[in-house]
C-alpha positions as protocol buffer text, in pm:
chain_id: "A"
residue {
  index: 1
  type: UNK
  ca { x: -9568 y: 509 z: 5387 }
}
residue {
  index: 2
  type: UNK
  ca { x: -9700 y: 250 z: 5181 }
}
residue {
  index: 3
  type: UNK
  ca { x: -9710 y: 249 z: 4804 }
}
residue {
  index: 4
  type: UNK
  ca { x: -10025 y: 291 z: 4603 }
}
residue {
  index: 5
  type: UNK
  ca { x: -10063 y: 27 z: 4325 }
}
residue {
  index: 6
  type: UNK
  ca { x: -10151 y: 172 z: 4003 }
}
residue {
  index: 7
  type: UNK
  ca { x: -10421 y: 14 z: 3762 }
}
residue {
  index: 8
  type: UNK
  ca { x: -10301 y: -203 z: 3519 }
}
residue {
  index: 9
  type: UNK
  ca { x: -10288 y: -12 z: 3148 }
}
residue {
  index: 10
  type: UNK
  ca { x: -10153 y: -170 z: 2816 }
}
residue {
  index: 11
  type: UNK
  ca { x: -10011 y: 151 z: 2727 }
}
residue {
  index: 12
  type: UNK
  ca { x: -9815 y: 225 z: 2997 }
}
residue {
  index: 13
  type: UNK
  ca { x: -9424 y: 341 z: 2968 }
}
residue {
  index: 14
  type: UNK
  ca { x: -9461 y: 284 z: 2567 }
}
residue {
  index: 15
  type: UNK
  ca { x: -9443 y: 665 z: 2492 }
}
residue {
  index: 16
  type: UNK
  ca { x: -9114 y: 641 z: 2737 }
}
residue {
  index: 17
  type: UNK
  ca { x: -9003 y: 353 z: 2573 }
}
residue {
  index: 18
  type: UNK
  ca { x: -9015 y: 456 z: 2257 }
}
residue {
  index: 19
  type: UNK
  ca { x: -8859 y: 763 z: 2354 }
}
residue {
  index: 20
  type: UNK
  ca { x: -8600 y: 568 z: 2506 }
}
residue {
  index: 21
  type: UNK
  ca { x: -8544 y: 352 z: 2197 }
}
residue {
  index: 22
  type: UNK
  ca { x: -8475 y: 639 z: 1958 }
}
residue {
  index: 23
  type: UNK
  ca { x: -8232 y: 891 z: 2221 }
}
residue {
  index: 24
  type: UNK
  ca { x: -8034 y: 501 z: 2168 }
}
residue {
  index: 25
  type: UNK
  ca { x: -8058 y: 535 z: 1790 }
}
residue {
  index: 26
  type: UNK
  ca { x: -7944 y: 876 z: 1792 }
}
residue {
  index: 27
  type: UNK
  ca { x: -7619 y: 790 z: 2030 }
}
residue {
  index: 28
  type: UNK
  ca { x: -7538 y: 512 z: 1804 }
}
residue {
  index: 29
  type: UNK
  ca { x: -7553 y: 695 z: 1497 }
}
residue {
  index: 30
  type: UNK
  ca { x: -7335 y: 951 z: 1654 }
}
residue {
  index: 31
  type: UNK
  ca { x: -7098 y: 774 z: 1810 }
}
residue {
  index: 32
  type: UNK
  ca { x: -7065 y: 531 z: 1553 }
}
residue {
  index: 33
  type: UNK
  ca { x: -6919 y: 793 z: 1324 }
}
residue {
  index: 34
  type: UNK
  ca { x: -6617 y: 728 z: 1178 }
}
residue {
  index: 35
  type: UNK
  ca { x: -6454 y: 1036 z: 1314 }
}
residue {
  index: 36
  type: UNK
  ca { x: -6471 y: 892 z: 1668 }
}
residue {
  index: 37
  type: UNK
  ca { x: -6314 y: 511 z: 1548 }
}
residue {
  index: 38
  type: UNK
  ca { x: -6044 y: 427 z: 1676 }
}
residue {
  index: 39
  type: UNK
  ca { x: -5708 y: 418 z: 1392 }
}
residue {
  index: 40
  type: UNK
  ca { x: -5417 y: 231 z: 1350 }
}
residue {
  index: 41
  type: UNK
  ca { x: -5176 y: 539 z: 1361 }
}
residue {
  index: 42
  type: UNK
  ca { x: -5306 y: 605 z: 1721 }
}
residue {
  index: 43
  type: UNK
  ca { x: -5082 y: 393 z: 1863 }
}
residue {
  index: 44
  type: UNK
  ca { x: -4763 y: 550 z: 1708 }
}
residue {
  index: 45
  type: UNK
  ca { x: -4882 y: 906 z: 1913 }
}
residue {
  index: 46
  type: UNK
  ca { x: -4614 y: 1037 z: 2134 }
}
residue {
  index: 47
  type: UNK
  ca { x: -4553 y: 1335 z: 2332 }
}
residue {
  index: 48
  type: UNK
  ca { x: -4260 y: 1522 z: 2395 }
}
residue {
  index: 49
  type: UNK
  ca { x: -4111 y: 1529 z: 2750 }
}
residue {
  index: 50
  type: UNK
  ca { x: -4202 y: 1858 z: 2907 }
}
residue {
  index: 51
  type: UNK
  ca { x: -3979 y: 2046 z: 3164 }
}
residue {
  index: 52
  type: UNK
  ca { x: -4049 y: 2065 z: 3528 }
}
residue {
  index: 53
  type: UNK
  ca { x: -4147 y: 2408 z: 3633 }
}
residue {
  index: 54
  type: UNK
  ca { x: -3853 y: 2670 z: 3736 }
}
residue {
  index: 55
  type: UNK
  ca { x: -3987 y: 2886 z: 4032 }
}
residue {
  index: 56
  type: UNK
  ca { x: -3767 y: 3157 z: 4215 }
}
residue {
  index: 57
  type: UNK
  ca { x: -3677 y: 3011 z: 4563 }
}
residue {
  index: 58
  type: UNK
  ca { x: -3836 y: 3305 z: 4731 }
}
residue {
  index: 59
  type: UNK
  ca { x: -4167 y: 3285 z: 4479 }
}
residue {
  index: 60
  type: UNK
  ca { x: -4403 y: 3178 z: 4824 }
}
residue {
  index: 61
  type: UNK
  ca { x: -4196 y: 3480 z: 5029 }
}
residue {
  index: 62
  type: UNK
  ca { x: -4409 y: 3830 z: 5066 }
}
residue {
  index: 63
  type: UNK
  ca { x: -4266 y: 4123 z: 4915 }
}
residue {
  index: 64
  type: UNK
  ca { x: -4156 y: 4433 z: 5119 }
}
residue {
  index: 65
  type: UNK
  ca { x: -4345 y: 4718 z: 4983 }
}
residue {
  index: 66
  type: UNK
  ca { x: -4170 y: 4947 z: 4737 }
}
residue {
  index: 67
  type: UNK
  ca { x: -4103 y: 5287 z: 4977 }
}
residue {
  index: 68
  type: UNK
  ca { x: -4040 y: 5513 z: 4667 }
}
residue {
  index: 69
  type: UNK
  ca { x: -4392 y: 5411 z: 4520 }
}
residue {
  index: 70
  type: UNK
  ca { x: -4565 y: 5418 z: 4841 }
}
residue {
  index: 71
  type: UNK
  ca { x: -4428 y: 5767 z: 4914 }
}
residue {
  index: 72
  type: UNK
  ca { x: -4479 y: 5920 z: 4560 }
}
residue {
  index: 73
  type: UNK
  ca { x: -4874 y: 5779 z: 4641 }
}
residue {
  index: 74
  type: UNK
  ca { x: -4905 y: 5951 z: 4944 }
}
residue {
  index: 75
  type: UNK
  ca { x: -4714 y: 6288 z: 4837 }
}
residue {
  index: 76
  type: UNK
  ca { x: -5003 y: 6264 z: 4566 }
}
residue {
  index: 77
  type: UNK
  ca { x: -5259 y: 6266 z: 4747 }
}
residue {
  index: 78
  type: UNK
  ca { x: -5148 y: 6485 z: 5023 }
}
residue {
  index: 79
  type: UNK
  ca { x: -5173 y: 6771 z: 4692 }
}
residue {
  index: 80
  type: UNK
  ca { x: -5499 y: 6648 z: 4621 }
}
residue {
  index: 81
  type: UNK
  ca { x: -5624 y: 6730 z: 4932 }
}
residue {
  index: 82
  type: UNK
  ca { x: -5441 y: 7066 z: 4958 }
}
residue {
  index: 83
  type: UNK
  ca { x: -5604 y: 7183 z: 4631 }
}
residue {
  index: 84
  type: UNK
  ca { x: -5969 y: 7000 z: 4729 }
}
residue {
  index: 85
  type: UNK
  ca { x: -5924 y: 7190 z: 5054 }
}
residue {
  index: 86
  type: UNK
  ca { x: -5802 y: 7538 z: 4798 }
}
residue {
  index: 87
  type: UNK
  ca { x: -6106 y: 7492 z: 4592 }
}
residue {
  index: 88
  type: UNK
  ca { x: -6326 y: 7455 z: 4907 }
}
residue {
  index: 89
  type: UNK
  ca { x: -6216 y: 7781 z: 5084 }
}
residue {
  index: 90
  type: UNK
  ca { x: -6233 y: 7999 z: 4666 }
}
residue {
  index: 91
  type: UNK
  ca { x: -6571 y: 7857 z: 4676 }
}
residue {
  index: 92
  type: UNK
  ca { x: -6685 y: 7991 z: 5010 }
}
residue {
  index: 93
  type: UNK
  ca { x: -6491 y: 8334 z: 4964 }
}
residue {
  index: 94
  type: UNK
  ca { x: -6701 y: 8383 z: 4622 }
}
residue {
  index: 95
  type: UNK
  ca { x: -7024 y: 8275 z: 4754 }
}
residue {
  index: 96
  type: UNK
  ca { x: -6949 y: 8519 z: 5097 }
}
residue {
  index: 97
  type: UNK
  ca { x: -6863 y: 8809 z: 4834 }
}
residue {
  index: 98
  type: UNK
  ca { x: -7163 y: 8727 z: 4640 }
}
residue {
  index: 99
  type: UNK
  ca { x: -7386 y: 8759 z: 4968 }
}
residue {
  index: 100
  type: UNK
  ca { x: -7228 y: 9078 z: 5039 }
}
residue {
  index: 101
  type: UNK
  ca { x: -7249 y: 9249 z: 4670 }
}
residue {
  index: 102
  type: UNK
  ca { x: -7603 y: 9179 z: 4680 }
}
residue {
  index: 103
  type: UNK
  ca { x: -7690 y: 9353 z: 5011 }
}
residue {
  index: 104
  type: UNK
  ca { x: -7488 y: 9622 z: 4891 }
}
């Protein structure tokens, strides 16, 4: 693909230039701050050594599951069902007794 040449202009790429020129001002006069020189004291900065991580020697091991939680869980919802299952039957017993009263 060949590349078009474009006709010669004397104002081309000022407008970018000039935008350009000031984005440099503006860096500079940030930048240039004295908040961001460097100081004298800098070089006297130290850290303190840090200590090396203490992990359990069976950290990456999986866990057995907890049977006394895992039981109490299902025992729990076992009931739930028993009184969904309760609430289910009252229901239909009222609604049958209902149907009957009003034939009655």
């Amino acid at each position: 693909m060949a590349l078009k040449a474009l006709p010669t202009r004397s104002t081309r790429g000022s407008r970018m230039t000039r935008l350009l020129g000031q984005d440099a001002e503006a860096d500079e006069a940030f930048w240039g701050q004295e908040a961001w020189q460097e100081e004298s004291s800098d070089d006297a900065y130290s850290t303190e050594e840090e200590e090396m991580d203490v992990v359990d020697a069976d950290f990456d091991a999986e866990e057995r599951p907890d049977e006394e939680i895992h039981d109490a869980e299902q025992e729990e919802n076992a009931s739930r069902r028993r009184n969904t299952a309760t609430v289910h039957h009252r229901m239909k017993t009222e609604k049958s007794d209902e149907s009957h009263d009003a034939f009655a």
